[in-house]
C-alpha positions as CSV (number, residue, x, y, z in Angstrom):
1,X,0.0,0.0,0.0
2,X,1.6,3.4,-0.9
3,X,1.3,6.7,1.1
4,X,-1.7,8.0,-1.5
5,X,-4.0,4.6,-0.6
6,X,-3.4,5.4,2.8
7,X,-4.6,8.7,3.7
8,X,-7.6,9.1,5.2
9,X,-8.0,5.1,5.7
10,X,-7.6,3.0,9.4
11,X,-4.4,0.9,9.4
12,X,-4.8,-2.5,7.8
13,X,-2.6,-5.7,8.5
14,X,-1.1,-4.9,5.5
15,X,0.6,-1.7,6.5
16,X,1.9,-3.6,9.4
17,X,1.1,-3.7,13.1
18,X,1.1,-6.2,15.0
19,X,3.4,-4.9,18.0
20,X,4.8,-1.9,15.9
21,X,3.9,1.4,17.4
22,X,0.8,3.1,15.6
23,X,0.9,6.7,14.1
24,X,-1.9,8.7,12.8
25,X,-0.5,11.6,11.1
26,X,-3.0,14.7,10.4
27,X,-1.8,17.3,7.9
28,X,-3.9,18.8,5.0
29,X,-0.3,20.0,3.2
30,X,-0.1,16.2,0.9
31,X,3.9,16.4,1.1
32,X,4.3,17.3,5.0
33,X,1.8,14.2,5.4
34,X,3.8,11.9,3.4
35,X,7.3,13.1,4.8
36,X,5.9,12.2,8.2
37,X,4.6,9.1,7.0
38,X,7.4,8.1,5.1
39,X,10.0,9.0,8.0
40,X,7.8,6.8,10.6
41,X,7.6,4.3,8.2
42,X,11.5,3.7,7.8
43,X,11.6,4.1,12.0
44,X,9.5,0.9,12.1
45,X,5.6,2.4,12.6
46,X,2.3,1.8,11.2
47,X,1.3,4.8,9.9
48,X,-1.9,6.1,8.7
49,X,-2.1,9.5,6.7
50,X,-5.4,11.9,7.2
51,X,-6.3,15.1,5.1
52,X,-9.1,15.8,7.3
53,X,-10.2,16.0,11.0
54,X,-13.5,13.7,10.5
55,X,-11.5,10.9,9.1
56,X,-9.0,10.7,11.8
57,X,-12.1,11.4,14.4
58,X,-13.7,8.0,12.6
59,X,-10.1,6.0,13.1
60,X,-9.9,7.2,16.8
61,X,-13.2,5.8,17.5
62,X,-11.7,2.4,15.8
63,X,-8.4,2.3,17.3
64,X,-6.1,4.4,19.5
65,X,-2.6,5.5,18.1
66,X,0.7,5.5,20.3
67,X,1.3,8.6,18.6
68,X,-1.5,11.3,16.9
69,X,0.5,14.3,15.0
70,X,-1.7,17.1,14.3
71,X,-1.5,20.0,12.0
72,X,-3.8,23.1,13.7
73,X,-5.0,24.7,10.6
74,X,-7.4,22.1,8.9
75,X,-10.2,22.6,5.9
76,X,-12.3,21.1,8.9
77,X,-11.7,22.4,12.0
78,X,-8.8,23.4,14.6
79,X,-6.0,20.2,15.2
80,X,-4.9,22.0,18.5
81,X,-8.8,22.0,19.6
82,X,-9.3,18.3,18.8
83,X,-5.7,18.0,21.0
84,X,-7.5,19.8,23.5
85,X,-10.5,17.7,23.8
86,X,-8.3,14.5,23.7
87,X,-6.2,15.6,26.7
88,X,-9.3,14.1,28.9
89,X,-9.3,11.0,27.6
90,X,-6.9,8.8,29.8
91,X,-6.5,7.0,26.7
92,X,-5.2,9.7,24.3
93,X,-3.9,12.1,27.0
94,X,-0.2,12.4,26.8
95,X,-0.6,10.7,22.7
96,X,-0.7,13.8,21.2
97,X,1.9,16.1,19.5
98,X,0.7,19.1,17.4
99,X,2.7,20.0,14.4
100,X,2.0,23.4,13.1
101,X,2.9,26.7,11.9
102,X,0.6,29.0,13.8
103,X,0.9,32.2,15.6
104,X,3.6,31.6,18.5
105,X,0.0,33.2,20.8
106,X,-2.2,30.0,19.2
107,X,1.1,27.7,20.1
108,X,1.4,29.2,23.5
109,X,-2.3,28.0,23.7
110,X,-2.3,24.6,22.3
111,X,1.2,24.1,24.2
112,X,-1.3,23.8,27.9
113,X,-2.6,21.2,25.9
114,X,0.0,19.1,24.1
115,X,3.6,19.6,22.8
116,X,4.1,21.4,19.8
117,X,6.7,21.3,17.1
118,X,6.6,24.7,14.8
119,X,6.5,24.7,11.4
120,X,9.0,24.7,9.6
121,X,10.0,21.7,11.7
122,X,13.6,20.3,12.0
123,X,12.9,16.5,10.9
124,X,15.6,15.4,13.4
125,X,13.2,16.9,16.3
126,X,10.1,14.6,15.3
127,X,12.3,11.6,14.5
128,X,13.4,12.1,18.3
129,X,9.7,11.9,19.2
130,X,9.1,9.1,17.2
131,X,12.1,7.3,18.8
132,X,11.5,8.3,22.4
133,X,7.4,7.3,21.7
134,X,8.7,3.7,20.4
135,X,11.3,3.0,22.9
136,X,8.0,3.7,25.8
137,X,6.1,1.4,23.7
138,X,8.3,-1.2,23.1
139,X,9.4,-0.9,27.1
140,X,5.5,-1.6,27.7
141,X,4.9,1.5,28.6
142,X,2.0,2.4,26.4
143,X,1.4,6.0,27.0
144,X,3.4,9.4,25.7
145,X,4.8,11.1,28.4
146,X,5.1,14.9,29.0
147,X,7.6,16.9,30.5
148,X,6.3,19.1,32.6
């Protein structure tokens, strides 16, 4: 399955799994979507790509990621406001990293809620969340933790 087939679709066994961390990736911008996809690919995830808020909404209600990166500004809605209403879930609490190029006010504000990672990212700062997110996973230790 290629990065196109797999935006906006659940993971399948095909794209992995098993006991390989779980990314959901959340970016309307096609080639910021597929480098995050590509470069948790080669890291060893499952990875499933989503150009909208309602899809990954849908694949939340299937099955919960290790990892959820969110873009804030979405044809749909606000990524940092879905981050917000995650926080309350024990399930997706300390999951979620928002990946965006907002107003440094907008990331001060989704920052309360999750990490953030401005845009333009350095790649080397999300391939070190992706590593320190697999290492907890791998240890058994399913959740995300944040500093703080």
């Amino acid at each position: 399955m290629n990065l196109h087939d797999r935006r906006n679709a659940a993971p399948s066994a095909e794209q992995g799994g098993g006991d390989r961390p779980l990314l959901y990736v959340v970016d309307d911008d096609v080639a910021t979507l597929d480098l995050l996809c590509e470069v948790a690919l080669e890291a060893g995830w499952t990875t499933a790509g989503f150009v909208r808020l309602a899809g990954v909404r849908a694949a939340l209600e299937r099955r919960i990621p290790t990892l959820l990166i969110l873009d804030d500004d979405m044809p749909d809605g606000r990524g940092g406001d879905l981050a917000r209403d995650l926080r309350i879930n024990p399930r997706m609490a300390d999951r979620v990293l928002v990946c965006t190029a907002a107003h440094p006010m907008r990331q001060a504000e989704i920052g309360s809620w999750a990490p953030v990672v401005s845009k333009p990212f350095d790649l080397r700062e999300v391939e070190g969340v992706l590593d320190a997110v697999a290492r907890r996973h791998q240890g058994g230790d399913r959740s995300y933790g944040r500093a703080g």
